[in-house]
Structure formats: C-alpha cells, structure tokens
Residue frames relative to the residue before (quaternion, step in Angstrom):
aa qw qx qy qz dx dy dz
X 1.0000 0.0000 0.0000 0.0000 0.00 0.00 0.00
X 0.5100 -0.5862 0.5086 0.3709 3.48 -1.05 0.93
X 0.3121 -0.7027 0.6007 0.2189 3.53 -1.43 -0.15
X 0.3722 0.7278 -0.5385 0.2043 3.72 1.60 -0.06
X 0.6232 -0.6212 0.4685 0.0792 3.11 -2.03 0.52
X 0.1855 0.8253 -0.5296 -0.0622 3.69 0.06 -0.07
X 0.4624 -0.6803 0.5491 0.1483 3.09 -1.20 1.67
X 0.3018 -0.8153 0.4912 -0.0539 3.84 -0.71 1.69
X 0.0400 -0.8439 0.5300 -0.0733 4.16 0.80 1.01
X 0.0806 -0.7534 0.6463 0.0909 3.06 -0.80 1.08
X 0.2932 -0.7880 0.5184 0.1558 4.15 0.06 0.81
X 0.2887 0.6025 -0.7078 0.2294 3.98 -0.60 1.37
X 0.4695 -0.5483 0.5364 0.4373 3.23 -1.95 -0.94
X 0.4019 -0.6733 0.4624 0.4139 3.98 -0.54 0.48
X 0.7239 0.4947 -0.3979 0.2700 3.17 -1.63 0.20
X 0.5680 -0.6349 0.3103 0.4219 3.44 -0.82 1.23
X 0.7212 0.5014 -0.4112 0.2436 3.70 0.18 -0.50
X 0.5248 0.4524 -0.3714 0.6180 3.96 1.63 -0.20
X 0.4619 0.6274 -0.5978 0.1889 4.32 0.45 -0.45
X 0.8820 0.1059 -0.1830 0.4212 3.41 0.17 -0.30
X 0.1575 0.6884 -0.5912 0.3896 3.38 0.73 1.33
X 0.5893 -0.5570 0.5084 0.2899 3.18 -1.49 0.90
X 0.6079 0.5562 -0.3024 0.4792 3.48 1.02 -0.66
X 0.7669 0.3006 -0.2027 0.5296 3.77 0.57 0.10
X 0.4362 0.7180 -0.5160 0.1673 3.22 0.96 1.27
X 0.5687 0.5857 -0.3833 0.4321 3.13 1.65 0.81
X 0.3863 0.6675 -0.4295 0.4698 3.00 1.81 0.25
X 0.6695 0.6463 -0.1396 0.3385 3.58 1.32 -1.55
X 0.4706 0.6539 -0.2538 0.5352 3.11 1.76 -1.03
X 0.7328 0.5329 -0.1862 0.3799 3.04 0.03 -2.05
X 0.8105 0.3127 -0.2079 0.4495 3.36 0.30 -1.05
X 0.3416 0.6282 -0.4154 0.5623 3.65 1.17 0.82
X 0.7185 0.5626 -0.2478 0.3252 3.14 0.19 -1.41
X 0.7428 0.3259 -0.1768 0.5575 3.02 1.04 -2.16
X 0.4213 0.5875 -0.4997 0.4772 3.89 0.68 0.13
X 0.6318 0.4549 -0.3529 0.5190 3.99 0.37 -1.27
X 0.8216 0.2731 -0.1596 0.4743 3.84 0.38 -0.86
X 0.2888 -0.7960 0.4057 0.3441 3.56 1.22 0.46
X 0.1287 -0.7749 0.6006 -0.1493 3.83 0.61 1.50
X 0.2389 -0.6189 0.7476 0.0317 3.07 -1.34 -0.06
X 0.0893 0.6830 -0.7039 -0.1733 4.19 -0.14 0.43
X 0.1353 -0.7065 0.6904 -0.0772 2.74 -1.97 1.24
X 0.7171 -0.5740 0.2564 0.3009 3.64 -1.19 0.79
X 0.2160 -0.7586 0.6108 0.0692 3.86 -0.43 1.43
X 0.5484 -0.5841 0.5163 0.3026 3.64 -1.10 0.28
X 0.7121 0.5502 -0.2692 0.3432 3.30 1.36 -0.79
X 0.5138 -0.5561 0.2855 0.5876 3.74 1.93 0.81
X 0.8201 0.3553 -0.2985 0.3347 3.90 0.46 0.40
X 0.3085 -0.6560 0.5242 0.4470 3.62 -0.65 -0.09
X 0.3256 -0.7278 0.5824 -0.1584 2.66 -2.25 0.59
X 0.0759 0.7330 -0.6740 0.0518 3.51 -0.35 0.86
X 0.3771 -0.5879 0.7123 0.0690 3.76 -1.98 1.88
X 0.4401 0.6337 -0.6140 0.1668 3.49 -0.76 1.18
X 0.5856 -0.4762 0.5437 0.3671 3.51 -1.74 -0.09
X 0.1129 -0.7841 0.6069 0.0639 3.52 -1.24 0.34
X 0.7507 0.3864 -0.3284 0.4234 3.68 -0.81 0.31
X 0.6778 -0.3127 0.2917 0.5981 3.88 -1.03 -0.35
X 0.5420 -0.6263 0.4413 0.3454 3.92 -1.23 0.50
X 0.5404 -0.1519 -0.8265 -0.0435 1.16 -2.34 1.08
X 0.6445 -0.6687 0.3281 0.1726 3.70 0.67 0.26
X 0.2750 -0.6743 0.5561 0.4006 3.79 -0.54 -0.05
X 0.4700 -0.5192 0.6520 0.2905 3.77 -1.34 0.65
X 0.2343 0.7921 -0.5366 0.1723 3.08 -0.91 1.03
X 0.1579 -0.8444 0.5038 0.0901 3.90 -0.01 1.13
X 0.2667 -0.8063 0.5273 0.0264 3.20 -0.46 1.79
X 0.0623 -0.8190 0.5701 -0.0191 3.78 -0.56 1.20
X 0.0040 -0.4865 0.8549 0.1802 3.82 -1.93 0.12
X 0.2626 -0.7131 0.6181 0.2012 3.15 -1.42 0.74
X 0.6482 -0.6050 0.4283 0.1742 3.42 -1.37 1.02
X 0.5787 0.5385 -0.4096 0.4553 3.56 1.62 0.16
X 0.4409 -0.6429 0.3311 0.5316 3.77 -1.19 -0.32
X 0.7659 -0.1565 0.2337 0.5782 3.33 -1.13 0.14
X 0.8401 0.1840 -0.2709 0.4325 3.58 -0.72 -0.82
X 0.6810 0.1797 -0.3767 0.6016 4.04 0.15 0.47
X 0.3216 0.6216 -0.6689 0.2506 3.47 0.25 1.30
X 0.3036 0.7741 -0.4149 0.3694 3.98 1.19 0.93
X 0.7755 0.3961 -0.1265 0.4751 3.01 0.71 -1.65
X 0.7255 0.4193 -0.3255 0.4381 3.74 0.84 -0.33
X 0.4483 0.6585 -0.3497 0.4930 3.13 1.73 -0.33
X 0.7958 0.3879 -0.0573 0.4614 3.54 0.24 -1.29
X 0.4719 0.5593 -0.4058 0.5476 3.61 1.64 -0.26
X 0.6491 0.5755 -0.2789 0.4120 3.53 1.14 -1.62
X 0.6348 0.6511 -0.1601 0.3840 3.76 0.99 -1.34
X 0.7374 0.4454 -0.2446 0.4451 3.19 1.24 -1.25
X 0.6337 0.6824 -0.1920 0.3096 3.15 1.34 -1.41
X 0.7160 0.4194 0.0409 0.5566 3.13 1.13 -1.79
X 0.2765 -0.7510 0.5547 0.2278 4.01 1.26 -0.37
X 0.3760 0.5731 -0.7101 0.1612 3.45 -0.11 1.06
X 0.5349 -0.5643 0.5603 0.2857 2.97 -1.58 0.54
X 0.7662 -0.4211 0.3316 0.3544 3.91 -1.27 0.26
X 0.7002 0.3896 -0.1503 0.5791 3.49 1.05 -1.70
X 0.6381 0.3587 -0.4795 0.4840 4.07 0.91 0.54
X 0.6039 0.5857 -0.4172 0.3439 3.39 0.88 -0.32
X 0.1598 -0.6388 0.7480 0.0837 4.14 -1.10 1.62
X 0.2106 -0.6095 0.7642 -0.0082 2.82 -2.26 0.52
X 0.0176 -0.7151 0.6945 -0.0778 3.44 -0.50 1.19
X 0.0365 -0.8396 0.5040 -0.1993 2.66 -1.44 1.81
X 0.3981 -0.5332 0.6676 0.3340 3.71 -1.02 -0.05
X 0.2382 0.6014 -0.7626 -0.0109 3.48 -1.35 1.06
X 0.5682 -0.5681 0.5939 0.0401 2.86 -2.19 0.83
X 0.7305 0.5027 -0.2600 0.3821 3.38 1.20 0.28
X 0.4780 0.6666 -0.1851 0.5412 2.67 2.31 -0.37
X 0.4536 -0.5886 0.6044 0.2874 3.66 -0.69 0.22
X 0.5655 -0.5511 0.4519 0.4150 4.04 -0.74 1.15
X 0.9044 0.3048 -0.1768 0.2406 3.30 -0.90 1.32
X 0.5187 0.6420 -0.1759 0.5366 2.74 2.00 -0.93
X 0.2557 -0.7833 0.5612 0.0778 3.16 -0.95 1.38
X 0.0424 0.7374 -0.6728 0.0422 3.69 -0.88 0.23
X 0.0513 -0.7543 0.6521 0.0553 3.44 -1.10 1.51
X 0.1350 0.6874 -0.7110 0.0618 3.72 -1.49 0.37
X 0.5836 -0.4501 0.6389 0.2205 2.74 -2.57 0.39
X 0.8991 0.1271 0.0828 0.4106 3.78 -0.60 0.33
X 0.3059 0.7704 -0.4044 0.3864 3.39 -0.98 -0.22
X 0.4782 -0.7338 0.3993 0.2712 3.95 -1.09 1.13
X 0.6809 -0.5592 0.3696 0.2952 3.45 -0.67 0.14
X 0.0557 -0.9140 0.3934 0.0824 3.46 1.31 -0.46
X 0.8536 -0.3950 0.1601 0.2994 2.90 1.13 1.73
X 0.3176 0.6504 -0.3811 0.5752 3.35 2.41 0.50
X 0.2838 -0.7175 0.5622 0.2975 3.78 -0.77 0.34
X 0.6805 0.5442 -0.3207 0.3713 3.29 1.09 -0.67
X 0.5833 0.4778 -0.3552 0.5525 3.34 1.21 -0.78
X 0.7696 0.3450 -0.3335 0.4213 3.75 0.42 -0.54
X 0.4602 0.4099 -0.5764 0.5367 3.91 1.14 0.33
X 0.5965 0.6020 -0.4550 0.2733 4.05 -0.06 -0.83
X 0.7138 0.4726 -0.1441 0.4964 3.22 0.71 -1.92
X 0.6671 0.4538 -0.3923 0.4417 3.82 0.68 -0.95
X 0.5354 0.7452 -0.2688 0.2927 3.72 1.23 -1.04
X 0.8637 0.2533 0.1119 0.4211 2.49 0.82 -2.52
X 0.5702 -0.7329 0.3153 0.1957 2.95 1.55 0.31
X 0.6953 0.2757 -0.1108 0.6545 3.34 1.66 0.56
X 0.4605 -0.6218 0.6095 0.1726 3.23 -1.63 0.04
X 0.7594 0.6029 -0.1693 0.1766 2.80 0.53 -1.27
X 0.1680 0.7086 -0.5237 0.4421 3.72 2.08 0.67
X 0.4718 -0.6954 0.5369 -0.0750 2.75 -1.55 0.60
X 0.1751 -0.9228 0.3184 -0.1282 3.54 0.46 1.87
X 0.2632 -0.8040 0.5074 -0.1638 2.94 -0.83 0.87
X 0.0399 0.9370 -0.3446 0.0403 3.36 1.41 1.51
X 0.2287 -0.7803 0.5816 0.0246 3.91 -0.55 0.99
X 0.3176 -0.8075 0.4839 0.1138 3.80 0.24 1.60
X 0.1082 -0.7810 0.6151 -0.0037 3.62 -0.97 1.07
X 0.4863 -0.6844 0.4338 0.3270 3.21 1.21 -0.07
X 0.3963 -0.6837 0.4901 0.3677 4.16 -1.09 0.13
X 0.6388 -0.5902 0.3563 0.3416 3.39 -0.96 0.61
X 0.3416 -0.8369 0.3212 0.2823 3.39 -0.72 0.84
X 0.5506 0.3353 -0.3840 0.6610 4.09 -0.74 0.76
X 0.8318 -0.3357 0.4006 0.1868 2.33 -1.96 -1.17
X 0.4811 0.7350 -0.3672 0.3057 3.61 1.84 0.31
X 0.7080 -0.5852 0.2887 0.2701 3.12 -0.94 1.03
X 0.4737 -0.6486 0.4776 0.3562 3.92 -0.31 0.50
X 0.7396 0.4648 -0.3612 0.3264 3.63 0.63 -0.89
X 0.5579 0.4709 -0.2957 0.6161 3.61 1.95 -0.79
X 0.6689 0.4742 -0.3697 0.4371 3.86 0.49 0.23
X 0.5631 0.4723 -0.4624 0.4960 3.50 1.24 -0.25
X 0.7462 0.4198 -0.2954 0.4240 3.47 0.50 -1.60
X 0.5482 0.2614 -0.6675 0.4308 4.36 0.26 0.32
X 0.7243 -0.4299 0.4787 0.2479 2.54 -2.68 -0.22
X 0.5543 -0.6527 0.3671 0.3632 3.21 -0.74 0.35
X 0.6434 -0.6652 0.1675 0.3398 3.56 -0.74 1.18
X 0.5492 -0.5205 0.2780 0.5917 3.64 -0.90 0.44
X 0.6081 0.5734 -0.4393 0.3292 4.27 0.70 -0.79
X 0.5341 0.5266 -0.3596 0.5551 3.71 1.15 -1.28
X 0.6495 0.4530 -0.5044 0.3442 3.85 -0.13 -0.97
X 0.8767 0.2990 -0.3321 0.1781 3.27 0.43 -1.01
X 0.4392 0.5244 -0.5062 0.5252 3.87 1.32 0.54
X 0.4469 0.7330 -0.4729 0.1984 3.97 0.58 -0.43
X 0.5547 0.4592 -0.4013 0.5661 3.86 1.17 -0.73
X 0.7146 0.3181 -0.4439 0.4371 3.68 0.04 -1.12
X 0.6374 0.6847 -0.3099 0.1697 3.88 0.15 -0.86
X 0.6244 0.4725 -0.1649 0.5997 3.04 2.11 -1.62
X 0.8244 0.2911 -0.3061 0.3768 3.28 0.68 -0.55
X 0.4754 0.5439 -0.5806 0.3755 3.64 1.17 0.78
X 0.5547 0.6290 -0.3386 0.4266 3.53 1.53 -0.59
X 0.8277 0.3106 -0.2414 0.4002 3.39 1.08 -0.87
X 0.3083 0.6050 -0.4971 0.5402 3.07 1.70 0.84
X 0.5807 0.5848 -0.3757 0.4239 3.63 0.68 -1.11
X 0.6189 0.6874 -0.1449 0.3513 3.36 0.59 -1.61
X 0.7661 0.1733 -0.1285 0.6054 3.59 0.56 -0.88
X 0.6274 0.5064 -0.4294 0.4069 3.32 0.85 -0.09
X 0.5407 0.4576 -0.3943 0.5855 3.71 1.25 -0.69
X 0.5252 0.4809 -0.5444 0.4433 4.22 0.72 -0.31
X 0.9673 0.2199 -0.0112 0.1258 3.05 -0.10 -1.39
X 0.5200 0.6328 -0.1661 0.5492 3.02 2.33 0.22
X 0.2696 -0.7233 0.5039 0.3877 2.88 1.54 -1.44
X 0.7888 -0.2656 0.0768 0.5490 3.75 -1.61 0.50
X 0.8202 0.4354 -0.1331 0.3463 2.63 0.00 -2.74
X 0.6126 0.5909 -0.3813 0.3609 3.37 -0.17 -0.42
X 0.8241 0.2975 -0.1682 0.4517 3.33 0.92 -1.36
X 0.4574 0.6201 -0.4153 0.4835 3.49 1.78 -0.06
X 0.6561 0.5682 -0.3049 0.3921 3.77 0.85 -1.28
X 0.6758 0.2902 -0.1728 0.6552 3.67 1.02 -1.28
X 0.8767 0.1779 -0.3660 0.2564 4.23 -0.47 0.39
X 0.4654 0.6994 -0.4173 0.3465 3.54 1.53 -0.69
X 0.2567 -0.7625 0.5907 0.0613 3.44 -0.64 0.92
C-alpha cells in the first residue's frame, strides 16, 4: 500500500458568528472527521488549523485535515501554503463545500470543474492554478424568493435543516474517506445523489 498523503480542506469563514452558516458546511464536515479520529485542530503556519491523521479502516490513508484561518474568499493562499508544506500533489487535494446547486444535503463528488460562482472555489483554482482538486459538494439548496445568494450563504441554517445536519455531515464524512480510500469512482457510485 502506498503511504501518500492527501491534503483534506474544509472551505467556511472562522469565528463564532459564521459557525453555523450555510457557508461553513465544510467547516462542519471537517470537524467530524477530526471528531471520528479524536483530532484536536491545532495552529499551522500556513494561516489555518490542522489535524495529521489516518482515515478509513486501518492502517488508513495519511491525510492532514485543515479549515483555513482565512475568509472564505482568500481560502487559496492557505490552501496552497498547506500543499506546499505537506507536498500534495493536485489529484490528492479534497475540497469540502457548500453548493447552491445541490438540493440541502445532496452530496455530489468530482475531479475539477468551474466554480459556479463560490468565491472559495474560485480563490483555490486562481491560487492553485488548476481545477483539477478534487471536490466534495455539500447541497444547501437556492435561496428561497427573491433573496440574494450571497445573504443566504452567510445565515444559519434553518431550525428544520439543523435537525438532519448530524446525519448529513456524517454521510459527507463517510463520503470523505471513502473518496480517500476507494478512490473517485467508487465514491461517486455509493454518494452522488
């Protein structure tokens, strides 16, 4: 078995007042994960925290689960700080995200692909200089009426959404180690909705 490393980004904004914003359901993910592996995220030089662990059935894939310490839109530079530091290659690098095209909940993994209007996905790619990271899409649904998408990421998710949110993060982090340790297809066949 290889031992490579793949660098695991959960994409929110820090600070208690964005935690439960639709916009930090990759923050929500993330902190699952390091929960499953009783982590602990701790301060990285590269402007984010960070937790070094294995994921999936043992021995596990190495895999260094981050939220970066920037906001959403300069979530690039900590991303690519993380990349240099740690040497992942492009095709090890996940992104966990909030998408707006998805129905609330709906999961949807891929390789690449446009940003559809995500700053964070469109600081990464401008950063890293590629697409071709690997994503991990968490469905928020579109805003209902006539309210603006950017004022619909930043509220919290409703009191009805809160209460499927445990099962949701942890089908995503199920998704998550399964795209570690299965690879794409596999994890596209068993979570793409």
């Amino acid at each position: 078995m290889s031992d490579e490393q793949y660098l695991v980004v959960g994409l929110g904004n820090p600070g208690p007042g964005y935690a439960g914003n639709r916009h930090n359901a990759g923050f929500g993910v993330l902190d699952l994960l390091a929960e499953r592996v009783r982590g602990r995220f701790k301060a990285h030089k590269g402007r984010a925290e960070i937790v070094e662990t294995r994921l999936g059935p043992p021995p596990g894939v190495r895999a260094v689960l981050a939220k970066p310490r920037s906001y959403m839109n300069e979530s690039g530079g900590p991303v690519a700080s993380l990349r240099d530091y740690f040497r992942v290659p492009i095709e090890r690098i996940v992104i966990v995200h909030d998408e707006l095209d998805l129905p609330f909940g709906a999961l949807r993994i891929k390789q690449g692909g446009g940003d559809n209007g995500h700053n964070g996905l469109r600081s990464v790619t401008a950063v890293l200089g590629s697409r071709d990271y690997l994503r991990v899409r968490f469905g928020i649904g579109r805003p209902p009426g006539r309210q603006d998408p950017a004022d619909y990421v930043l509220r919290d998710f409703s009191s009805a959404e809160r209460k499927e949110l445990s099962f949701l993060f942890d089908r995503a982090a199920e998704a998550v180690e399964t795209l570690l340790t299965d690879g794409l297809e596999r994890a596209q066949n068993r979570f793409n909705d």
